[in-house]
C-alpha positions as CSV (number, residue, x, y, z in Angstrom):
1,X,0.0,0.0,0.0
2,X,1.6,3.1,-0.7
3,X,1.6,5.8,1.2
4,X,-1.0,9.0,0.8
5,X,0.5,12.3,-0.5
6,X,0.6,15.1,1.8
7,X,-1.8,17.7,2.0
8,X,-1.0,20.7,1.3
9,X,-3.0,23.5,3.8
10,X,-6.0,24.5,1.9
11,X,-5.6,27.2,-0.8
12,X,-2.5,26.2,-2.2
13,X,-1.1,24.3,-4.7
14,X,2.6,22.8,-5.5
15,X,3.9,25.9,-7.3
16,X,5.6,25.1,-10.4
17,X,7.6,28.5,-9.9
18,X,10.5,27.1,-7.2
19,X,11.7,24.7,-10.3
20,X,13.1,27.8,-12.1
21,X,14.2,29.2,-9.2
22,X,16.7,26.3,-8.2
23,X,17.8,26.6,-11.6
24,X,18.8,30.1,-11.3
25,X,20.0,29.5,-7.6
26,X,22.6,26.3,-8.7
27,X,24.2,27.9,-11.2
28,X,24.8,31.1,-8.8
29,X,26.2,29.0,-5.9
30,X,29.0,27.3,-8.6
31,X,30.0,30.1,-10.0
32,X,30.1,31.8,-6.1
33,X,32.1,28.7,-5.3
34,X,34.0,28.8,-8.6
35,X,35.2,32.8,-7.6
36,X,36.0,31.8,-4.4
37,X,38.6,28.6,-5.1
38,X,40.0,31.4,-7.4
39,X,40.7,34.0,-5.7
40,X,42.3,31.4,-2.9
41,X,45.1,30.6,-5.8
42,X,45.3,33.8,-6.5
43,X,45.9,34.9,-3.1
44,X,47.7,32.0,-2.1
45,X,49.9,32.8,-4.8
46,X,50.6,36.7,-4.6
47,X,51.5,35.9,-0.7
48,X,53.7,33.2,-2.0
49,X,55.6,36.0,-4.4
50,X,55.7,38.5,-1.9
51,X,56.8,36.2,0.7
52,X,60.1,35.0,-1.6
53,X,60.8,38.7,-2.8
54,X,61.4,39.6,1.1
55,X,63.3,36.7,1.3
56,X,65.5,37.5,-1.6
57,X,65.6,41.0,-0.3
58,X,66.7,40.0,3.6
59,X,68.8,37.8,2.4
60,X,70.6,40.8,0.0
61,X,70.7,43.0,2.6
62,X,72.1,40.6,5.6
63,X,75.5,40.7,4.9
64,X,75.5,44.8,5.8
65,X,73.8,44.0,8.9
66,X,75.4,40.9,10.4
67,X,78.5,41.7,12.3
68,X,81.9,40.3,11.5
69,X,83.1,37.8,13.6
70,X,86.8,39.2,13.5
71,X,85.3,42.6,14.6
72,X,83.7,40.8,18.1
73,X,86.5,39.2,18.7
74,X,85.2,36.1,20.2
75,X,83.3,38.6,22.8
76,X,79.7,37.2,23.8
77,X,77.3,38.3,25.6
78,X,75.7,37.0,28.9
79,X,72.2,38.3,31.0
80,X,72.3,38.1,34.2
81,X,69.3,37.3,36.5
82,X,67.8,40.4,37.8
83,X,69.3,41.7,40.8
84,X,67.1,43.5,43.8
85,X,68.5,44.6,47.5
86,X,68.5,47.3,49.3
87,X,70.4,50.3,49.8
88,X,72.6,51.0,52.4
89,X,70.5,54.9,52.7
90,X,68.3,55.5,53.2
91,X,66.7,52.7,54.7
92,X,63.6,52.1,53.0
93,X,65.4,52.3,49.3
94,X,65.8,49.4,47.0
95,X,67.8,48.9,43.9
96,X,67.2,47.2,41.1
97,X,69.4,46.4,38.4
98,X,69.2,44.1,35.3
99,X,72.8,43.9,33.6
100,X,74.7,42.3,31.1
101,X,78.3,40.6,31.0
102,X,80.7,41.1,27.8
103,X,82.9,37.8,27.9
104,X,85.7,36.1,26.3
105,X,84.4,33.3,24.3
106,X,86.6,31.2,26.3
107,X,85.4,31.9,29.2
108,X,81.5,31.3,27.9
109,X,81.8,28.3,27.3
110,X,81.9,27.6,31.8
111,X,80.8,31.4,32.9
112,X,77.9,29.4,35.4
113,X,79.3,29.2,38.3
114,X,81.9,32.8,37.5
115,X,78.3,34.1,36.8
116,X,76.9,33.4,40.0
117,X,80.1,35.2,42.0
118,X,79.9,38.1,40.0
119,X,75.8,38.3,41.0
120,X,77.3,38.0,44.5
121,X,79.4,40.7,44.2
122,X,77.2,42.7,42.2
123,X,74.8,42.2,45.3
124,X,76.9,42.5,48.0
125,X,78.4,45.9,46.3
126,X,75.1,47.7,45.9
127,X,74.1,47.1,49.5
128,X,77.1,49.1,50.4
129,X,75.9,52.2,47.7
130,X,73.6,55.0,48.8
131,X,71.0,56.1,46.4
132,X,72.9,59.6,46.7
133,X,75.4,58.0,45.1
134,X,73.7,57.0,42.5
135,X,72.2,60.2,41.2
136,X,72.4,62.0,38.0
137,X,75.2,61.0,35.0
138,X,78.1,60.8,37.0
139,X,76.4,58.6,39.6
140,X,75.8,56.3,36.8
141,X,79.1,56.2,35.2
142,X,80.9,55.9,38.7
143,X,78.4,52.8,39.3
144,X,79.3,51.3,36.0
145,X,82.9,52.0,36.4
146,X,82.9,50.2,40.1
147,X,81.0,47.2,38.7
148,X,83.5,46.9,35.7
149,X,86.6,47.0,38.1
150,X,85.0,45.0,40.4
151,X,84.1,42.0,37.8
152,X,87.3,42.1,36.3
153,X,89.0,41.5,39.6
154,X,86.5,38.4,40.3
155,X,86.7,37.6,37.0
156,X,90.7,37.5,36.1
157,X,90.1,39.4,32.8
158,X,87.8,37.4,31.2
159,X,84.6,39.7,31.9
160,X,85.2,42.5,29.4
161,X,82.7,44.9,30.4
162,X,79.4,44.8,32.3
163,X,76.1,47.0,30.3
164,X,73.6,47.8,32.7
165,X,70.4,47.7,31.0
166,X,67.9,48.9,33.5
167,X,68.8,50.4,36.8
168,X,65.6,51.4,39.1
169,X,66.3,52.9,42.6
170,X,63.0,53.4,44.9
């Protein structure tokens, strides 16, 4: 027995009308999906053009910007740990200082555990300084110019120079 075909609600009939419109609507969605697969090879391969010409160009202009490694000579550079203590005066001040070591390649290579004396000394040093001391320019320079004579005593001439990145005194 087959089954009875639905009713429709009273007043209408099956239009014949939506038949034309799904042939107008399946030819839109393929050509919609047609522009769309296009312009993602397009795009895919403008981005892929661009993407070598900045290579080509970095590439070109790298050797002006890398640095020789006869010019460092065998100098590299080691962070240290940030470094807060406080000041010997007043009594509520507190330094803190984030720093940098210039060292021999040689002595890179093992500069752990010379590291972690020259953070002592660093440490034990600036518990000794009053934030007077630290003021203005000179204050600054004479701070860098302890550190560096200070390091290259602990550090028998290996430590080259110490760059102090950020120094804040509260």
């Amino acid at each position: 027995m087959a089954a009875p075909k639905p009713k429709l609600p009273a007043g209408r009939k099956r239009s014949r009308r939506s038949l034309p419109a799904l042939r107008a609507a399946v030819p839109t969605v393929l050509l919609t999906l047609l522009a769309a697969g296009a312009g993602a090879l397009w795009g895919t391969r403008v981005i892929g053009t661009v993407e070598t010409t900045v290579m080509k160009r970095m590439e070109e202009a790298s050797p002006h910007l890398s640095v020789n490694p006869a010019l460092a000579g065998g100098l590299v550079l080691k962070r240290l740990a940030p470094i807060v203590t406080n000041l010997a005066a007043p009594a509520n001040a507190w330094v803190r200082i984030e720093a940098a070591l210039v060292l021999e390649q040689k002595a890179a290579l093992s500069a752990e555990p010379l590291i972690g004396a020259i953070t002592e000394d660093i440490l034990a040093f600036l518990r000794s300084v009053t934030a007077r001391q630290m003021e203005g320019a000179a204050g600054l320079r004479n701070l860098r110019e302890d550190l560096t004579e200070r390091i290259a005593v602990r550090s028998k001439g290996l430590v080259r120079d110490i760059i102090i990145e950020t120094l804040v005194v509260q």
